[in-house]
C-alpha positions in Angstrom: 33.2 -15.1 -3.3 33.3 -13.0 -0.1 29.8 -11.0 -0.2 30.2 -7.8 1.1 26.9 -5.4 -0.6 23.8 -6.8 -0.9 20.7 -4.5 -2.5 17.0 -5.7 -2.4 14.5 -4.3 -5.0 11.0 -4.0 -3.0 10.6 -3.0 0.6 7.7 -4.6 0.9 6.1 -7.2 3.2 8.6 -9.7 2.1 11.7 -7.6 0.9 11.4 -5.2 4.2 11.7 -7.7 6.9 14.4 -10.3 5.1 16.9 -7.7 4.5 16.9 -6.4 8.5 16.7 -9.4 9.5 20.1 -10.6 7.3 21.7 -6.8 8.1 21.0 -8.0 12.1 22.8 -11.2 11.3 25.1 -10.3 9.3 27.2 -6.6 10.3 29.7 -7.3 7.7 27.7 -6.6 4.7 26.0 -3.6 3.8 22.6 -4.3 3.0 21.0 -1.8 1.5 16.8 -1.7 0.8 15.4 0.0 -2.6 11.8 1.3 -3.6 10.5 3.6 -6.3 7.9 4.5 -3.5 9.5 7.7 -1.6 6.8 7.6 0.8 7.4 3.9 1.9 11.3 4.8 2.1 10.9 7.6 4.4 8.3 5.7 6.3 11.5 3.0 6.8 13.6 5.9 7.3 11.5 7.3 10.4 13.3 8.3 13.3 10.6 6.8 15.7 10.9 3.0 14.4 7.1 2.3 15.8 6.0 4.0 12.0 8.0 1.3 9.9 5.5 0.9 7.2 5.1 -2.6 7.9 3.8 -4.4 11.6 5.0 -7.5 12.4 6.0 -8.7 16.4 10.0 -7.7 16.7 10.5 -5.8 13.5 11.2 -2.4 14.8 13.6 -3.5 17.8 15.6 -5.5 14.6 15.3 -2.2 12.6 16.3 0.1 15.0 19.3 -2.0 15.7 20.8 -2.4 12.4 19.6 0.8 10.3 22.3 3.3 9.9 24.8 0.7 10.8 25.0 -1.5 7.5 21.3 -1.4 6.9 19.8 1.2 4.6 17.0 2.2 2.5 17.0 4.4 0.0 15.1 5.0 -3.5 18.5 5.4 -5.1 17.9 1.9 -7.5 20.6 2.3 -10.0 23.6 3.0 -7.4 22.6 0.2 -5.1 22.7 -2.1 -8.3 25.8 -0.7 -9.2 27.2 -1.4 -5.7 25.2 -5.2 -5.3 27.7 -8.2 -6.0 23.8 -10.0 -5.1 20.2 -8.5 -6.0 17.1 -9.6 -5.0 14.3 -9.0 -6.5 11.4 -9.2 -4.5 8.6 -6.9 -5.9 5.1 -7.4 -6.3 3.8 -10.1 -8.8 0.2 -10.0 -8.8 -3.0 -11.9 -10.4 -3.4 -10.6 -14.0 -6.2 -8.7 -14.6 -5.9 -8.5 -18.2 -5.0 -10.5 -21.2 -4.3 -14.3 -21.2 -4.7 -15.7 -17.9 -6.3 -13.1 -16.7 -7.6 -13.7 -13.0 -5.2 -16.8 -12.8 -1.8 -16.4 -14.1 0.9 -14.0 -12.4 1.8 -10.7 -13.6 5.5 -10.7 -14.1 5.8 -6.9 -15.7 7.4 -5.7 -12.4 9.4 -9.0 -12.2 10.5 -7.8 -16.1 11.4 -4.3 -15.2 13.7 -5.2 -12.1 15.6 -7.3 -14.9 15.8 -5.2 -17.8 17.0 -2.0 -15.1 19.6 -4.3 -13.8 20.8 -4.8 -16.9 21.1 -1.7 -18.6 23.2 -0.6 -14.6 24.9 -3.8 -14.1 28.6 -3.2 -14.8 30.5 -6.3 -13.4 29.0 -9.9 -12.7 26.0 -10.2 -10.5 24.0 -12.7 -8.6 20.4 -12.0 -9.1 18.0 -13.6 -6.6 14.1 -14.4 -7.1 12.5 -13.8 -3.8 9.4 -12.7 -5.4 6.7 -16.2 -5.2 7.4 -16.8 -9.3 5.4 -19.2 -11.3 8.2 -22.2 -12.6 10.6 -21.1 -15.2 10.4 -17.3 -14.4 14.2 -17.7 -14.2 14.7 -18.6 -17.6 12.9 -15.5 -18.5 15.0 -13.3 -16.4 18.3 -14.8 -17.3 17.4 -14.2 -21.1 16.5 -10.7 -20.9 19.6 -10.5 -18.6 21.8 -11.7 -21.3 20.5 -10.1 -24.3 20.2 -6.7 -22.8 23.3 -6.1 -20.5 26.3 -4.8 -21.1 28.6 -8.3 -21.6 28.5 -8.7 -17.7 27.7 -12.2 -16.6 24.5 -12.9 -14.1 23.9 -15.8 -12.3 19.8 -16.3 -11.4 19.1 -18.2 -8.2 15.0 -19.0 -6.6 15.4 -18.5 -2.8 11.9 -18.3 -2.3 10.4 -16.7 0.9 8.2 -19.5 3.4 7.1 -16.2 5.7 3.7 -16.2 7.8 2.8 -12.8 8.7 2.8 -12.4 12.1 5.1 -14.9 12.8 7.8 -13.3 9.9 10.5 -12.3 11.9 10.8 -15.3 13.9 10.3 -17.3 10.7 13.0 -15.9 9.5 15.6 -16.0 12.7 15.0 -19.9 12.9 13.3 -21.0 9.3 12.0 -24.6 8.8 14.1 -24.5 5.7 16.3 -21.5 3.3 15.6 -23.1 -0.2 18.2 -22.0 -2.9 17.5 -23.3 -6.6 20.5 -22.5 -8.9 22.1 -23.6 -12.4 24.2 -27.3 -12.2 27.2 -25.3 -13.8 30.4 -24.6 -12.2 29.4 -20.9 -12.2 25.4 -21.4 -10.6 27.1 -23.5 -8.2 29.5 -20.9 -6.9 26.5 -18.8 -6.9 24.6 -21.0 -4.8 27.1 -21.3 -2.5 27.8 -17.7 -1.9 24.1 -17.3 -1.0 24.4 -20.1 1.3 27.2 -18.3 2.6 25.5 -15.7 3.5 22.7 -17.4 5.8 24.7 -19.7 7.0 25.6 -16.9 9.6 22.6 -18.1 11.8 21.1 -20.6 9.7 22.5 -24.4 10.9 23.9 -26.2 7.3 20.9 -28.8 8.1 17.9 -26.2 7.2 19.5 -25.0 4.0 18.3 -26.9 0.9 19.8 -26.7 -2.4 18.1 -27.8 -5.7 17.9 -26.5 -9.3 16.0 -23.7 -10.2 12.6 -25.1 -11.6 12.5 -27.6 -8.3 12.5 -24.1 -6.1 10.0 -22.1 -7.9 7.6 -24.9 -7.9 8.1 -25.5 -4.2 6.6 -22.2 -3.3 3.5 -22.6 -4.9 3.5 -26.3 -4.0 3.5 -25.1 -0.6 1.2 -22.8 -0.1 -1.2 -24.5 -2.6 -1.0 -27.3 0.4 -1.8 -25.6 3.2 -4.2 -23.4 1.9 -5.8 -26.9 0.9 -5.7 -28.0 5.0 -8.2 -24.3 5.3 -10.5 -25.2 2.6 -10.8 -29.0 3.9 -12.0 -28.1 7.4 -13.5 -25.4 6.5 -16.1 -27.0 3.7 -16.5 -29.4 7.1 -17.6 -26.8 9.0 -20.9 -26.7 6.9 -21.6 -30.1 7.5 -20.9 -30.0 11.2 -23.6 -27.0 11.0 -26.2 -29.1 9.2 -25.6 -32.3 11.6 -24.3 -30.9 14.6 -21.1 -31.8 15.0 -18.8 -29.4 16.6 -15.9 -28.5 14.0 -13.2 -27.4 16.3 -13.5 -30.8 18.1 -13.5 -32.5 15.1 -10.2 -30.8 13.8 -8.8 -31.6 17.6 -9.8 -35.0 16.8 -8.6 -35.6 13.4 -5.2 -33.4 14.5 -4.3 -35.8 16.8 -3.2 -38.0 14.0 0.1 -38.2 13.4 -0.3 -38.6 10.0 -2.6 -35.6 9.6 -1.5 -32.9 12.6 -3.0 -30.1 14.0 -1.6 -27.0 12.0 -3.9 -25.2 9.5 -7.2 -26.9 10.8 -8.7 -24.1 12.6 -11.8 -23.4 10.4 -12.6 -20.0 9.9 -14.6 -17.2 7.4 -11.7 -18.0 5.0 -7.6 -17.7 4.1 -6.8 -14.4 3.0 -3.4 -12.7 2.4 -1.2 -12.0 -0.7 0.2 -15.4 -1.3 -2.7 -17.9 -0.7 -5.1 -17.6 -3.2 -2.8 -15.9 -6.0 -0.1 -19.0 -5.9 -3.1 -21.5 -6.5 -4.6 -19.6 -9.6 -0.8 -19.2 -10.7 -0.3 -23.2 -10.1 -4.1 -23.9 -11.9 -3.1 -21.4 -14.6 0.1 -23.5 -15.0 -1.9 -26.8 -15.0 -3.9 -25.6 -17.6 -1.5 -24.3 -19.9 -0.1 -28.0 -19.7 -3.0 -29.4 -20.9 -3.6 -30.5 -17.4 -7.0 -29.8 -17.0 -7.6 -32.4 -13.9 -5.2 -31.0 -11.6 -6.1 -27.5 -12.6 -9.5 -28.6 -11.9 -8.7 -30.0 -8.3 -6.7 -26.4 -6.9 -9.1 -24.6 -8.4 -11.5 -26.2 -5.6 -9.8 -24.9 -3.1 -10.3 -21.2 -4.0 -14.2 -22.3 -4.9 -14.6 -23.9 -1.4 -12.7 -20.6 0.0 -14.8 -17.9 -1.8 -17.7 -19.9 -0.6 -17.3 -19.6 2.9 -16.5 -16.1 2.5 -20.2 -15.8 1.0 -21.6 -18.3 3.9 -20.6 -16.2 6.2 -21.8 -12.7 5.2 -25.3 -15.0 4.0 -25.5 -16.5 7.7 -25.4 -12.6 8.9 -27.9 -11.4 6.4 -30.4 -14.3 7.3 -29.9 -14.6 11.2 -30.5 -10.4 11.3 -34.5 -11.6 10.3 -32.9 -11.2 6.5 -32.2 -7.8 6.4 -29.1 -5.8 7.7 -30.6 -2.7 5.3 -29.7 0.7 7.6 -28.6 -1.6 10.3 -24.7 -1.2 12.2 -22.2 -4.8 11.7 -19.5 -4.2 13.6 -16.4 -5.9 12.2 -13.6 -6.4 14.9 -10.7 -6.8 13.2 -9.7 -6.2 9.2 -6.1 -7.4 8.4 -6.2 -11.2 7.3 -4.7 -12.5 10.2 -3.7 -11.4 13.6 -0.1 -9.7 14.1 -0.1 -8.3 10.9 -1.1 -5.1 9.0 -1.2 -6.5 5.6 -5.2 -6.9 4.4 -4.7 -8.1 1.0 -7.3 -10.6 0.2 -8.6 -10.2 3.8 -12.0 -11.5 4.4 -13.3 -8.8 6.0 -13.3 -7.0 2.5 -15.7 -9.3 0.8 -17.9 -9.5 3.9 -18.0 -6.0 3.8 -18.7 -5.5 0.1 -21.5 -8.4 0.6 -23.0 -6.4 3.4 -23.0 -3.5 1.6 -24.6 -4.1 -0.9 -27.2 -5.0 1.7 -27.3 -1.2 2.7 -25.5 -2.2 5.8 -23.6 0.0 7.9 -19.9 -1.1 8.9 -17.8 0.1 11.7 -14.8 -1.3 11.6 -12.5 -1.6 14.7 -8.8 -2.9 13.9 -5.8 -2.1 16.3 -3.0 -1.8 12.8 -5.3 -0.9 10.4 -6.2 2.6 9.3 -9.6 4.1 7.9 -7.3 4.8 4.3 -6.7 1.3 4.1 -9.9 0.4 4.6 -10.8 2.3 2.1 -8.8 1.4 -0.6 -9.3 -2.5 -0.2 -13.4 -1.6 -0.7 -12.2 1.0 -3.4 -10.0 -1.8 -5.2 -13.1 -4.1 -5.9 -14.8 -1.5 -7.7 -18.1 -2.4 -6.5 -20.0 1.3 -6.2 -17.9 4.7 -6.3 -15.9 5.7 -3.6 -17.9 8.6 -2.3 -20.5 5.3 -1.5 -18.0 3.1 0.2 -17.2 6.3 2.6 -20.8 7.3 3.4 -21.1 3.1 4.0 -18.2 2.7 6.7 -16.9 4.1 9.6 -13.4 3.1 11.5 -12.7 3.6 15.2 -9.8 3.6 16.9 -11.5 2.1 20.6 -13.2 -0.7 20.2 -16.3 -0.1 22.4 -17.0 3.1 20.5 -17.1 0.9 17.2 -19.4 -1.5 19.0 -22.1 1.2 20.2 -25.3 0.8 19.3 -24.2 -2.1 16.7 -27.0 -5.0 15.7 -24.4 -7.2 15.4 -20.8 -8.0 15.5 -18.7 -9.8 13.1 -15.3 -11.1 14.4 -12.8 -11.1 11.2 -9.3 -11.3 12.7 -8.2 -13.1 15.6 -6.5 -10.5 17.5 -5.8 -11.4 21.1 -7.1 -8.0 22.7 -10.5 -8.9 21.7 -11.4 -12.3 24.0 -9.5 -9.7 27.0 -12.5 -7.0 26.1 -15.4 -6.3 28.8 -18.1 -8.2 26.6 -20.7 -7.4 29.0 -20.1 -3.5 28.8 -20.5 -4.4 25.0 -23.5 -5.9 24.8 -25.0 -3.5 27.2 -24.0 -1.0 24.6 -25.8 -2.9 21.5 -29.4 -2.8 20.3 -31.3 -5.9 21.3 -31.4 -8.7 20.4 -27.3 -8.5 20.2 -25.6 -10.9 18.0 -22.1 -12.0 17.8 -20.5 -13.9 14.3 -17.6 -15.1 15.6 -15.8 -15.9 12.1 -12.4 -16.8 13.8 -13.5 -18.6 16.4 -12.2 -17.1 19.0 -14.5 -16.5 21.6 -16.2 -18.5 24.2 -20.0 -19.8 22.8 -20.9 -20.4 26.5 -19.5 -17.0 27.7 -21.1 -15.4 24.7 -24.5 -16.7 25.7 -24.4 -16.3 29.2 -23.7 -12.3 29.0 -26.9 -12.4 26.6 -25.8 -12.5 22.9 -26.8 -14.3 20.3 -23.8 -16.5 19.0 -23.2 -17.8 15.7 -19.7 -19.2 15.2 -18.3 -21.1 12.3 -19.1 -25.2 12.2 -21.4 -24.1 15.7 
């Protein structure tokens, strides 16, 4: 099958970047981006490409080069389904917060609407594609209401499950460690597979593209991430003890990294992982355990979400108690509020629940981050639904220079690990502070040495 339209349901952080990326790499099919959200189209849609709703190092500059051309988005869902010989689905499938497996298992309803729109549209045979992180056997589901509720048309479900780390997306994407496709063993899910194939195989080598069955590709996802959010949690519960016995943790993790059977990715300890994929995909995977009767296992992931929320609580406690145990009235500076550095995406970001634990300490936050906006902010504190919203407003402040957010501050907290901030003029900052000035270096990123030569107070993580 020669693929000529492609449609993606979700221009989100996953959806939005994938499709320019394939419209780049592929001119000869139209590739055309879909959202019920008007104001996240037109945000795609603006004519300066720096206001793309989504940051991530090279996104624009792919954007810009392939928009208009044979990329497009649009909030037209039903005619780019129509038009789609392949759809992927790749909207938002968070945590439940209600009903059984509530706070564990995913919540498909969006997954459910994508399926039972395409359809009711769907007039010829379509591929439909899980990009979406799906807990095993979501397929099955999707097929099913596919079949029962079309119109006699004949869908094919593949898994090609996204392996993106923000910051890094778009060049995870140009040259992936792997593109894993999971179809049916029939005749017709293996001409599906292959016309997907087909399609990265335009600038993916034959080598890096895995096949397997469906089940086999959802599970990989979660199997992933459930692994390397594992490496986090291990050095960071070390961190404590390196505190208590005075070890150094960062060149423990150099030490231990130097193994070839261990390596050195994912052992940077920190205030915690954060992120949209992380933490959900584990409760999904314990939620799955569990409904197997596998209480063990479940028992065992769940530890790594324990050991994260606990550091998360260490951290904002080590503030707390180091400010003479009171930070009532007093200004935290946080540098940095996205999850991770490169990014605007603060789902599950740290910085939220350091925030919320400050507080609730009568704190007061300024908040400097250089992609993050005071309405984001906002609504991540407003999301908890810790106090009213009127109190998180009158509790925290955003700046857009850093030194302005630092004035005046007791302390600062450093949440992201943006490179601009170990380039600042720390000695102009601390100048600026009350005394005694402290500095929480949650990322590890700055110099203890330099740090205590200019005069502050340092507290890093594992230090």
């Amino acid at each position: 099958m020669k693929i000529t339209k492609i449609c993606c349901i979700g221009a989100g952080y996953v959806g939005g970047p994938t499709m320019a990326v394939i419209a780049q790499k592929c001119p000869q099919i139209e590739v055309t981006v879909v959202d019920l959200n008007a104001e996240r189209i037109a945000a795609w849609n603006d004519a300066d490409v720096d206001n793309i709703p989504i940051y991530e190092p090279g996104l624009a500059d792919i954007v810009a080069e392939a928009r208009g051309r044979n990329l497009f988005f649009s909030t037209d869902v039903e005619k780019a389904i129509d038009e789609a010989q392949i759809i992927f689905i790749s909207v938002n499938t968070p945590t439940k917060t209600y009903g059984k497996g509530k706070g564990m298992a995913a919540d498909l309803k969006f997954i459910e609407l994508c399926a039972r729109q395409i359809a009711s549209v769907a007039k010829d045979n379509k591929i439909v594609v899980e990009k979406s992180t799906l807990p095993v056997r979501t397929a099955e589901a999707i097929k099913s209401i596919l079949d029962n509720t079309g119109n006699g048309v004949q869908f094919q479900i593949l898994s090609n499950p996204e392996f993106l780390a923000e910051g890094t997306a778009v060049q995870d994407l140009l040259q992936p460690d792997r593109i894993l496709i999971g179809g049916d063993a029939s005749a017709e899910g293996q001409h599906a597979i292959a016309a997907l194939v087909g399609v990265y195989s335009n600038w993916v080598p034959a080598d890096k593209i895995l096949t397997t069955n469906v089940w086999s590709s959802e599970l990989s996802k979660l199997t992933a991430n459930a692994f390397l959010a594992q490496r986090i949690s291990s050095i960071n519960a070390m961190s404590e003890l390196c505190e208590k016995t005075g070890a150094d943790v960062n060149e423990v993790a150099k030490a231990i990294g130097m193994d070839s059977r261990i390596g050195p990715k994912f052992l940077k300890a920190s205030v915690g992982f954060g992120g949209s994929c992380f933490q959900k995909d584990i409760l999904n995977l314990v939620y799955i355990a569990k409904s197997y009767g596998l209480h063990e296992v479940a028992d065992y992931w769940e530890q790594v979400i324990i050991m994260n929320d606990h550091q998360k609580r260490r951290f904002s406690n080590t503030i707390v108690r180091t400010l003479y145990n009171t930070v009532a009235d007093k200004k935290i500076t946080f540098l940095g509020w996205a999850f991770k550095k490169d990014t605007n995406d603060t789902r599950e970001s740290a910085a939220i629940y350091v925030a919320d634990d400050l507080i609730n300490e009568q704190a007061q936050i300024a908040v400097y981050d250089p992609k993050v906006s005071r309405k984001k902010v906002l609504a991540d504190l407003d999301y908890l639904e810790s106090r009213t919203a009127a109190a998180n407003a009158n509790s925290i402040v955003s700046f857009e220079n850093p030194y302005e957010a630092c004035e005046k501050a007791h302390a600062i907290a450093v949440l992201t690990e943006w490179d601009e901030f170990v380039t600042y003029d720390w000695k102009k900052i601390y100048d600026s502070m009350q005394k005694p000035a402290f500095v929480f270096d949650g990322r590890n990123i700055l110099d203890r040495g330099e740090m205590e030569a200019i005069g502050f107070v340092y507290q890093g993580i594992g230090a």
